[in-house]
Structures are given as C-alpha cells and as structure tokens.
C-alpha positions in Angstrom: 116.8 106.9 129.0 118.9 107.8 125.7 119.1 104.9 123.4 121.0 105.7 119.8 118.5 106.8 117.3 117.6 104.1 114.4 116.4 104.2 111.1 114.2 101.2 109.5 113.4 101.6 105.9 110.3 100.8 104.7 110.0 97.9 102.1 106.7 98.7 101.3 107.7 101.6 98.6 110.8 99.4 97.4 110.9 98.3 93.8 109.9 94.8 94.4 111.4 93.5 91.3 114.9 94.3 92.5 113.5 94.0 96.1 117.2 91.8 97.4 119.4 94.8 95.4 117.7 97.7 97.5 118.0 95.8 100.7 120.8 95.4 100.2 122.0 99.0 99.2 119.7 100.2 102.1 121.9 98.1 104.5 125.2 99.1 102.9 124.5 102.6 103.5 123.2 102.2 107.4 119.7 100.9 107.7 119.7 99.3 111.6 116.3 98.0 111.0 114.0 97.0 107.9 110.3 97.9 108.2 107.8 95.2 106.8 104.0 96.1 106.8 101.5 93.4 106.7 98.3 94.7 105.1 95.3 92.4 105.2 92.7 94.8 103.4 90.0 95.0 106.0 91.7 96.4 109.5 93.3 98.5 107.2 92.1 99.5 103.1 94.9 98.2 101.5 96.7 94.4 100.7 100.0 93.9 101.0 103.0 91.5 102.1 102.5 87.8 103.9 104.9 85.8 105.6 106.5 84.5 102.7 108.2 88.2 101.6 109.6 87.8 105.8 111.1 85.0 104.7 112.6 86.2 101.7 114.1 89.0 103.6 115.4 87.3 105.6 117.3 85.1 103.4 119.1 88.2 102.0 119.7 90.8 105.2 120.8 89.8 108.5 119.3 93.0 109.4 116.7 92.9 112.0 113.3 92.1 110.3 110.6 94.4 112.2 106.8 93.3 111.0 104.1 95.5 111.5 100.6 93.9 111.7 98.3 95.9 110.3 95.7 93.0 110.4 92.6 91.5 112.2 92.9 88.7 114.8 97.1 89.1 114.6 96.8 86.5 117.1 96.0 83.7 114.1 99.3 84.4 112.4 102.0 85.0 114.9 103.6 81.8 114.8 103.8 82.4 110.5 105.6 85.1 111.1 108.0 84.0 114.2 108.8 80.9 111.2 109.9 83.4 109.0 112.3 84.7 110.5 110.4 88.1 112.0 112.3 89.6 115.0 110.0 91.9 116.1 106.2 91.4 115.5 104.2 94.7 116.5 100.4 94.3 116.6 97.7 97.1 116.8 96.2 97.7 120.2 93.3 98.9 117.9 92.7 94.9 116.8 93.6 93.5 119.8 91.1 91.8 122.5 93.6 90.9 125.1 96.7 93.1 124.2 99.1 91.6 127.1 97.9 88.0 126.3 99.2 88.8 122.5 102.0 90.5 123.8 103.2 87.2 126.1 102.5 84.9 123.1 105.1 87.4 120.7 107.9 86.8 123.4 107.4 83.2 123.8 108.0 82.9 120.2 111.3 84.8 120.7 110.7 87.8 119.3 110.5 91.4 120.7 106.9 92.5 121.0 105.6 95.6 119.9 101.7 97.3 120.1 100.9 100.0 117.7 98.2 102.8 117.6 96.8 104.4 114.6 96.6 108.8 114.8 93.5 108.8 116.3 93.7 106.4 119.3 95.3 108.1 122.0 98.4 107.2 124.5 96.2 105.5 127.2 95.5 102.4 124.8 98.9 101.7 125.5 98.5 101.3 129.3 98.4 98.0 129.8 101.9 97.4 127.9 103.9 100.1 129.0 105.3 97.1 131.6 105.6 94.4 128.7 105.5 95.8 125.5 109.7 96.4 123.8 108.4 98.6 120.8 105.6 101.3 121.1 104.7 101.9 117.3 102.8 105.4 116.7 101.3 105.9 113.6 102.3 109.6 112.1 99.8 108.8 109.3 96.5 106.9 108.8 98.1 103.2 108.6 97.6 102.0 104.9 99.4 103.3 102.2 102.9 104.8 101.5 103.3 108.3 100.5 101.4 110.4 102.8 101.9 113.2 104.8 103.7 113.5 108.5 100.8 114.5 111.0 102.4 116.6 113.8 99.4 116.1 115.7 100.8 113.1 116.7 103.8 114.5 118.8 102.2 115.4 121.8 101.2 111.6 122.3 104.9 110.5 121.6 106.0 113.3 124.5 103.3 111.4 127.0 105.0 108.3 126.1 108.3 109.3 126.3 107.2 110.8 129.5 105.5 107.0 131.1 108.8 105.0 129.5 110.7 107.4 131.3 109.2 107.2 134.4 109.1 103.3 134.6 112.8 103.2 133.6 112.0 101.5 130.8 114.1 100.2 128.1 111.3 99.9 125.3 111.9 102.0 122.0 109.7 104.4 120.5 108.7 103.6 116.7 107.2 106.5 114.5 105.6 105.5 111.1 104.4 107.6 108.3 105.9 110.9 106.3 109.2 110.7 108.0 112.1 112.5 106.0 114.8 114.4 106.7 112.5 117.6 107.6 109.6 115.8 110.2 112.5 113.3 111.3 113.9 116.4 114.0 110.2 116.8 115.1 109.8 113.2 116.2 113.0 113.0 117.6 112.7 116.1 119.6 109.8 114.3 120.8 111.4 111.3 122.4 110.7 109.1 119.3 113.8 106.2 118.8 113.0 104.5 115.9 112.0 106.1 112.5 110.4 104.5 109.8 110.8 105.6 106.6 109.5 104.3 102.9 109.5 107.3 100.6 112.4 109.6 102.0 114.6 106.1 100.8 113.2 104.1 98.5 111.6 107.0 96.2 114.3 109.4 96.9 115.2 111.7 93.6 118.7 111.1 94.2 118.5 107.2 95.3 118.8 104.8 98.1 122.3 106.0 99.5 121.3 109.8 99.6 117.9 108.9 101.2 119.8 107.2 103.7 122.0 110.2 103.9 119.6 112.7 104.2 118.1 110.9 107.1 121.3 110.4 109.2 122.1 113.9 108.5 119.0 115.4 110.0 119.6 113.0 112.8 123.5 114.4 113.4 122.1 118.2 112.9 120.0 117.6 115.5 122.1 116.2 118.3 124.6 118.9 117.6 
C-alpha cells in the first residue's frame, strides 16, 4: 500500500536549552512527526528523557508526539506516557513478555501502538503483531545513542516486512531509526520503509534546522521522481 513518506525528527540531539525554539523551527519547516526516545540505562546503555519532557512537548507542538521505549518492563509506564500527551507509544518486542497483551493495553489508552526491534533481532519477532501492531520500528543502528552510523544490513528485514504488511493489506507504517540523512534516507525508502527518523541530519546539521529538513525532503522528492 503507498502511504506518503514522513519525517520525525529526533529530539534526542536537539539543543535542550532552546528545546521549544527547535521544535518549533523543525515544524515550520515540515516535520509530520517528532521522535522522543526514552532511555532507561539498562535495556539499553544510556539515560535519557521521562514523561515529563512528553509533556513539555506537547505543550509547545501539536505535532504528533511518537515515544520510543527503549526500556525494561514498558508495561509499568504506559499509562505515564498516554498522560502526557504521547500519541504513539512503540515498545521493544526485545523487552516484551507478552507483546500483543502490551500492544492491546497501548490502544486502550488511545494511542497508536508500535513494537520495535533492535539490528540484530530478526523480522519474525514481529509475528505476532503484524495483525495489531500500527508502527513497526526497525532499528538501523544499535538503539542508544545519537550519532551513529546507518547499518544497511538492516534492509533486507524492512523488504520482508514490507513484503507481510503488504500481504495482509495492512495499513501499519514502517519506522526506521538510526543514521538516516539525506544519503541512507533513498535506501530505506526503496525498501518499503514509511517513516524516517532522523536526529543528526536536523538537529546537528552544518547549515541548521531548516536545511536539514531540506536535505531530507529533497532526497525524498529525487527519489520518487
């Protein structure tokens, strides 16, 4: 099914000091989604943002707010998040027990549900929520820390998807995360991703925020050409 491709920047290599300013450049310039990863420093080696930066965010951007739980026991802080104001909440099949049971509780909170796989675990872990889940997350880096580099290795696992979504008929999106810029950004897309993530390639761009943006929606226009 052909959905319009999306971009979500990445808040987690924003300037946090004039966090409300770059969200809202980031929005002026075309951002569909913004991108908030929740970092507890065990599932994954790093700490980063809680509930209470959701909130903020939302209190600023009427953009929708898509939180990516890269915790332990996600299930314990779902309802944190919903409060917030998340719209999407995306959990790691990786840290889940019962992944559909997760996945019903998400969309009785009213928000879009979405599993997520780190590089390593392949397409089959996703089974089980090809049926339920509205966002299938694949990691293009080892989740954890902004700034690395794209992994094409993951591609073939985004074509299988693409592949079962398309099958089913379904309607859920395709979200890659990790070293996407203007020059991996085709790749994924090529690959049936929907949704592109992207922290660096906007936030850190030489040029700024605007001409991040830019560069992004220009490799997306090249390619549909």
């Amino acid at each position: 099914m052909a959905f319009k491709p999306l971009i979500a920047p990445s808040i987690l290599s924003a300037d946090f000091a004039h966090l409300a300013d770059q969200i809202a450049e980031a929005e002026q310039f075309g951002a569909d989604w913004l991108h908030i990863d929740v970092m507890d420093g065990h599932f994954v080696p790093n700490l980063s943002m809680g509930a209470q930066i959701v909130a903020a965010c939302r209190r600023v951007s009427e953009l929708p707010l898509d939180v990516h739980m890269m915790i332990e026991k996600p299930e314990n802080f779902l309802d944190a998040f919903a409060e917030a104001g998340a719209d999407h909440i995306t959990v790691h099949a990786e840290a889940c027990e019962d992944l559909p049971q997760i996945l019903d509780s998400i969309h009785s909170l009213g928000c879009k549900a979405g599993v997520s796989i780190k590089p390593a675990t392949p397409a089959a872990a996703l089974e089980s929520a090809l049926g339920t889940a509205d966002i299938l997350l694949v990691m293009s880096v080892e989740p954890g820390f902004s700034g690395q580099a794209f992994m094409p290795e993951v591609l073939p696992k985004v074509a299988a998807l693409r592949a079962s979504l398309d099958a089913l008929q379904s309607k859920a999106l395709i979200e890659i995360d990790g070293g996407i810029d203007a020059h991996t950004l085709p790749l994924a897309l090529q690959a049936g991703v929907n949704v592109f993530v992207a922290g660096s390639a906007i936030f850190k761009h030489p040029e700024g925020i605007a001409a991040g943006m830019e560069s992004l929606q220009g490799a997306i226009m090249e390619k549909q050409q």
